[in-house]
C-alpha positions in Angstrom: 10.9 -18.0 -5.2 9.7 -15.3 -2.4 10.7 -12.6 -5.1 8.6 -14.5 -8.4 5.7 -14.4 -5.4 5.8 -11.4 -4.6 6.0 -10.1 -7.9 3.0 -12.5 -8.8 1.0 -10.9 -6.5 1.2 -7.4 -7.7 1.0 -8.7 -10.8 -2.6 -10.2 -10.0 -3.5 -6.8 -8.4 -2.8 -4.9 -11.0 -5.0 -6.8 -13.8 -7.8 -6.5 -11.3 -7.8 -2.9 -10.8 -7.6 -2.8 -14.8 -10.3 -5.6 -15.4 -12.4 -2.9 -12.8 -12.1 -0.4 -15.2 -12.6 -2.9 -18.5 -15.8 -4.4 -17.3 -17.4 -1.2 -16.1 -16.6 -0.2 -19.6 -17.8 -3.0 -21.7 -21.0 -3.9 -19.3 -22.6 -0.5 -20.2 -21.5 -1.2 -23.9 -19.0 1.7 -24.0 -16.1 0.5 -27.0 -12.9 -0.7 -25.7 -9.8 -1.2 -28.2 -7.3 -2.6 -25.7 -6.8 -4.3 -22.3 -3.0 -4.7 -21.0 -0.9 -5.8 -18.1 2.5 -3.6 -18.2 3.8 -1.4 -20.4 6.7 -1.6 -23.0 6.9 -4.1 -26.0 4.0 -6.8 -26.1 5.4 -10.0 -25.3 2.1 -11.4 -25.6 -0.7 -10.2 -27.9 -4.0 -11.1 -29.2 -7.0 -9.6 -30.8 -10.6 -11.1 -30.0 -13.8 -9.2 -30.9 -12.0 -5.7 -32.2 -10.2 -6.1 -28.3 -6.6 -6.4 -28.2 -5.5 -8.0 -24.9 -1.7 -7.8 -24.6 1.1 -8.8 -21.4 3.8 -6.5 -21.9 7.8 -6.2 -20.8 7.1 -4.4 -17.6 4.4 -6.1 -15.8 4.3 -3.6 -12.7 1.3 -1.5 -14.5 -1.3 -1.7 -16.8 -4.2 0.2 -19.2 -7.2 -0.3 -20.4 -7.3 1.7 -24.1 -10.4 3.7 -26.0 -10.7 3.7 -29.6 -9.6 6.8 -31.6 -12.3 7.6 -33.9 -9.9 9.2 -36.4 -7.4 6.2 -36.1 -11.0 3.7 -36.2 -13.2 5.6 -38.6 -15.4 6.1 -36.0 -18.4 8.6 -36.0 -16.9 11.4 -33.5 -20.8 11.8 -32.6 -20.9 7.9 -31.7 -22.5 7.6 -28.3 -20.6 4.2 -27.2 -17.6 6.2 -27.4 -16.6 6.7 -23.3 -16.4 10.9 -24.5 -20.0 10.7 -25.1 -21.4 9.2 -22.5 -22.9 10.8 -19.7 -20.7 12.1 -16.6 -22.1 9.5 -13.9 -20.8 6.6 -16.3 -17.5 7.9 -17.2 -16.9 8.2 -13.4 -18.2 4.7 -13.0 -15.6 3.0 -15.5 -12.6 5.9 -14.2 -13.6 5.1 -10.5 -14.3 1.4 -11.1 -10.5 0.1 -10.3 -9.8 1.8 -7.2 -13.2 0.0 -6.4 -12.0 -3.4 -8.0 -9.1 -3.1 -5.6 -10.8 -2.2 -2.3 -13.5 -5.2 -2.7 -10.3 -7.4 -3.5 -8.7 -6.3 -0.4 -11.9 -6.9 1.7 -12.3 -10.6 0.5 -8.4 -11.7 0.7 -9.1 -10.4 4.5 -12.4 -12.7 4.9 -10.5 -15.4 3.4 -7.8 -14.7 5.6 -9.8 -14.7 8.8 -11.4 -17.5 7.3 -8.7 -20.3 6.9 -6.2 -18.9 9.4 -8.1 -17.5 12.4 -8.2 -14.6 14.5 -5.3 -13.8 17.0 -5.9 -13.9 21.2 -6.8 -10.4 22.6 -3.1 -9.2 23.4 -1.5 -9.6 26.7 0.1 -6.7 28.6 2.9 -5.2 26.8 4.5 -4.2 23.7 6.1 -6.9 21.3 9.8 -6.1 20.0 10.0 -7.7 16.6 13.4 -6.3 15.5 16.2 -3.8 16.2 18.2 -1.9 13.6 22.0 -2.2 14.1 23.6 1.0 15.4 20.0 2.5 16.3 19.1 3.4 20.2 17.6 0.1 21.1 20.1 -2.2 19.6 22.9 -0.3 21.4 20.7 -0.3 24.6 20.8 -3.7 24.7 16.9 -4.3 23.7 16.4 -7.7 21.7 14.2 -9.0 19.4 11.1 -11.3 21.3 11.6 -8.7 24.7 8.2 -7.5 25.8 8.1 -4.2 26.8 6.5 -3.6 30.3 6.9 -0.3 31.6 8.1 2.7 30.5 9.4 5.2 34.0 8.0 2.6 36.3 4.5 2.8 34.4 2.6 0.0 33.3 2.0 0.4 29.6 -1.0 -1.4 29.0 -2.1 -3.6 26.3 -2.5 -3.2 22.4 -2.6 -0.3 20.3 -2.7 1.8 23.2 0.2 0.6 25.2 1.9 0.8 21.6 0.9 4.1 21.4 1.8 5.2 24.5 5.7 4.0 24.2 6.0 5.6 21.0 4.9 9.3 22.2 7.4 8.9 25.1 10.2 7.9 22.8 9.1 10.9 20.2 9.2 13.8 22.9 12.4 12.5 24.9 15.0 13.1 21.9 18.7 12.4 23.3 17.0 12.0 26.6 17.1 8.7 29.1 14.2 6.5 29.1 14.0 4.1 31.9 11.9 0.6 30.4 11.4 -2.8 32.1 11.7 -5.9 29.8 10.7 -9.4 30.2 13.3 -11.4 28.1 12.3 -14.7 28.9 10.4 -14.8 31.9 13.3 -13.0 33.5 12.6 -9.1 34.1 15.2 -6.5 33.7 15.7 -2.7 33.1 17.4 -0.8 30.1 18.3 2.3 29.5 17.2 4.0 26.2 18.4 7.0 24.8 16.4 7.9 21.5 18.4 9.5 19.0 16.6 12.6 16.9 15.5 12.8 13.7 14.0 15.6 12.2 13.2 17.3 15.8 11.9 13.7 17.4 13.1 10.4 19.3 13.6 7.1 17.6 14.9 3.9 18.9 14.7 2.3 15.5 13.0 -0.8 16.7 9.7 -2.4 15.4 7.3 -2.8 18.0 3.5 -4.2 17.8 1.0 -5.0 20.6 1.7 -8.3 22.6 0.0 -10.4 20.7 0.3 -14.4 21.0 1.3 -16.0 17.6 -1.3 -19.0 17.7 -4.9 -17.9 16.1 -8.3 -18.9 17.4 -11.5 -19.9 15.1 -14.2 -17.7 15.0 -17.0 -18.5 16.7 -19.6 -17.4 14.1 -19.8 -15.2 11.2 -20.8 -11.8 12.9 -16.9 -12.5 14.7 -15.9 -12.9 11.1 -17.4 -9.5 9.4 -17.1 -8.0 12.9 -12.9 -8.7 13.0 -12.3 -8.2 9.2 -14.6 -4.9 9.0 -12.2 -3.9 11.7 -8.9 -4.5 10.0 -10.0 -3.7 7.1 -11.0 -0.5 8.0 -7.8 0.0 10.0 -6.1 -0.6 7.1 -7.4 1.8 4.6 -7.0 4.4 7.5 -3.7 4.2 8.1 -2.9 4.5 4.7 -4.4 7.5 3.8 -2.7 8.7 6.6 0.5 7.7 4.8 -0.3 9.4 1.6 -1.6 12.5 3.7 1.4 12.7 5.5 3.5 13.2 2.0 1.3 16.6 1.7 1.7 17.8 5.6 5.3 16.2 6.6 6.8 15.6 3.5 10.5 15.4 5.0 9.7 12.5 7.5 6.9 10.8 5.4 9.1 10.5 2.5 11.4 8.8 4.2 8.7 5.8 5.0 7.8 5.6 1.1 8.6 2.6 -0.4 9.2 1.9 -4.1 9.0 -1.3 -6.3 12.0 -2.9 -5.4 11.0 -2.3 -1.4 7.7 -3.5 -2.3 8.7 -6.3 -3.5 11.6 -7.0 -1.1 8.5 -6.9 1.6 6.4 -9.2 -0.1 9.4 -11.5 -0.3 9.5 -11.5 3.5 6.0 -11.7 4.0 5.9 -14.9 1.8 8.2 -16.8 4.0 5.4 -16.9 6.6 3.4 -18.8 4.0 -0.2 -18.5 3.3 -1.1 -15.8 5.4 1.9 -13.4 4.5 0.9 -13.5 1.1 -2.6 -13.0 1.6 -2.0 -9.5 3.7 0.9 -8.6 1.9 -1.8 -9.0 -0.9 -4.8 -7.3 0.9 -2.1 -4.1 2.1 -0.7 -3.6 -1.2 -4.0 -3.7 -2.9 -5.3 -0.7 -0.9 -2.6 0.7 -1.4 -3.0 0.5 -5.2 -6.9 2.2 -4.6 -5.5 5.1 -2.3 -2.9 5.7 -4.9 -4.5 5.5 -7.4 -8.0 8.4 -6.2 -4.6 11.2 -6.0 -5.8 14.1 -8.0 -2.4 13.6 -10.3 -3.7 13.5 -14.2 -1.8 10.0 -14.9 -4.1 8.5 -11.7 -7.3 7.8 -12.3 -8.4 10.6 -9.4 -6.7 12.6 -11.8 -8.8 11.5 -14.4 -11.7 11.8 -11.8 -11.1 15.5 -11.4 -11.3 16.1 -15.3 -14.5 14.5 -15.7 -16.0 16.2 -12.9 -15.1 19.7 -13.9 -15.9 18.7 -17.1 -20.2 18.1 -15.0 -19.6 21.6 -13.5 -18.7 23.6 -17.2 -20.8 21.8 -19.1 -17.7 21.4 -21.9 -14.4 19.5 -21.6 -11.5 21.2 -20.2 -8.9 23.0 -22.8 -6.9 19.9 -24.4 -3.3 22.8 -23.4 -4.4 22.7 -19.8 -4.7 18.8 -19.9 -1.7 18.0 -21.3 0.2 20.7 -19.3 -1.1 19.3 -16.1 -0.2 16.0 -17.0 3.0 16.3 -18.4 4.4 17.9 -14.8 2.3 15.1 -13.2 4.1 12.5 -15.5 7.5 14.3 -14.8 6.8 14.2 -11.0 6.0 10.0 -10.8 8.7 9.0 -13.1 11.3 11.0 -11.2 10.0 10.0 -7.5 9.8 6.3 -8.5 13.6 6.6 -10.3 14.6 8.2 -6.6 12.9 5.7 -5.2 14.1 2.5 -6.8 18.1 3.3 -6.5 17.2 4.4 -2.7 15.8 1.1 -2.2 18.1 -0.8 -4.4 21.2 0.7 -2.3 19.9 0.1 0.9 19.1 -3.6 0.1 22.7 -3.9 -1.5 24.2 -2.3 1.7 22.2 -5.1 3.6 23.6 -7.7 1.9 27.3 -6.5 1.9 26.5 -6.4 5.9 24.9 -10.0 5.8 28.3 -11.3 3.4 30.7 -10.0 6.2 
């Protein structure tokens, strides 16, 4: 059921980044010939006013289709046709899911902070939330639910800071001894970590996040409201630009963070256990996620797309059709194979968990 929700959910996300692009189209009366969710065989079809709306095998995609004048007898010359139109409303309908997705993301937060709450300010400390067997923490002795105190006899602080702060230690200190003090249920007591080094830094393999109380609190009026889900909001798109950024300047280490379907999906699945709210941020993360992805400059994206157009302005005539499908050949090339490597990465790994779990 966690799985069918998960899967649910990004089916959802994906027919509103799509519907972005078929309303931007159809409001400014530019022709549209097909709206789908998926690719593959149509499971589903049906034509309403010259539109075919189909739900296809593969539901983890989508398109929105223009009409071929050759295949619709259409005058070439025909201004509806999105070719024709002027260059500020072809970028409207190209850039009009990645904005579909953001204002999704920004509401499922409001209506998040809305029904569940806000969290306390955190308390001194960083949180552990879980240890990965045979990593420096779980061998140290560090447990899930410890808070984090000090680091070398130094207090750490509280939120992202404090979280901050611990990390950087860890990173620099690479088969070194770290000296922490724990609170493990009101009783204090010291470990000793040694982070082991990957790629030329420390890691403990634990997941850590600012001590933060699990109970919410109302807010107490609606600037609180904007104020804390402009915040997160904002924090969010950041940080993953700063993933996708990362792929271009530390490729070797990013790539080892980026997740495919099946690990999408197995997060979604864990998120949903937690009920309302895990669903509604695995919902809000995954549809910003969608939007960065989706401005890349790669010819399949729409900022691929984005880029045509736009070059298209600046020469005043569309770029060579060889160029185009050159480009986006090696980009198609490049997305299939990452997301092949991807899914049996992710598929092992979960496999390997479970053979660990069946022991």
């Amino acid at each position: 059921m966690n799985v069918l929700a998960s899967i649910t959910v990004l089916g959802f996300l994906i027919f509103f980044h799509e519907m972005g692009h078929f309303l931007a189209a159809i409001l400014q009366g530019i022709y549209v010939d097909g709206f789908s969710i998926g690719f593959g065989p149509s499971i589903i079809k049906k034509k309403y006013k010259d539109i075919t709306y189909s739900f296809r095998a593969f539901p983890l995609g989508g398109f929105v289709s223009f009409p071929d004048e050759e295949l619709n007898n259409i005058d070439p010359k025909d201004p509806n046709l999105l070719k024709n139109r002027p260059i500020i409303q072809r970028v409207i309908v190209i850039s009009a899911g990645v904005f579909a997705n953001l204002l999704l993301a920004y509401f499922i937060l409001i209506l998040n902070v809305t029904t569940v709450g806000i969290p306390f300010d955190p308390e001194p400390g960083i949180l552990v939330l879980a240890t990965q067997p045979g990593k420096a923490a779980s061998l140290a002795g560090l447990e899930a639910g410890d808070k984090i105190i000090k680091v070398e006899t130094n207090n750490l602080g509280i939120g992202d800071e404090a979280v901050t702060t611990l990390v950087k230690e860890i990173q620099k200190s690479s088969k070194k001894q770290i000296l922490i003090e724990v609170e493990r249920e009101g009783v204090f007591k010291e470990i000793t970590l040694t982070p082991q080094n990957v790629d030329g830094k420390g890691t403990i393999g634990a997941q850590l996040q600012p001590n933060i109380r699990k109970e919410t609190k109302k807010t107490k009026n609606i600037y609180e409201l904007f104020e804390y889900s402009n915040n997160q909001f904002l924090s969010l798109l950041v940080k993953t630009i700063q993933g996708y950024r990362g792929l271009i300047t530390n490729f070797s280490s990013t790539a080892q963070q980026l997740s495919g379907p099946v690990k999408i999906v197995e997060i979604g699945a864990q998120l949903s256990e937690q009920g309302g709210t895990g669903i509604l941020l695995f919902a809000a993360l995954i549809s910003i996620n969608l939007a960065v992805l989706n401005s890349l400059p790669l010819p399949l994206l729409d900022g691929g797309q984005l880029v045509f157009t736009l070059i298209e302005g600046l020469r005043g005539k569309p770029v060579p059709v060889k160029v185009q499908m050159a480009v986006t050949q090696s980009s198609f090339f490049l997305l299939v194979g990452l997301s092949v490597l991807l899914i049996i990465r992710d598929t092992s790994q979960l496999l390997i968990v479970q053979r660990l779990l069946n022991q």
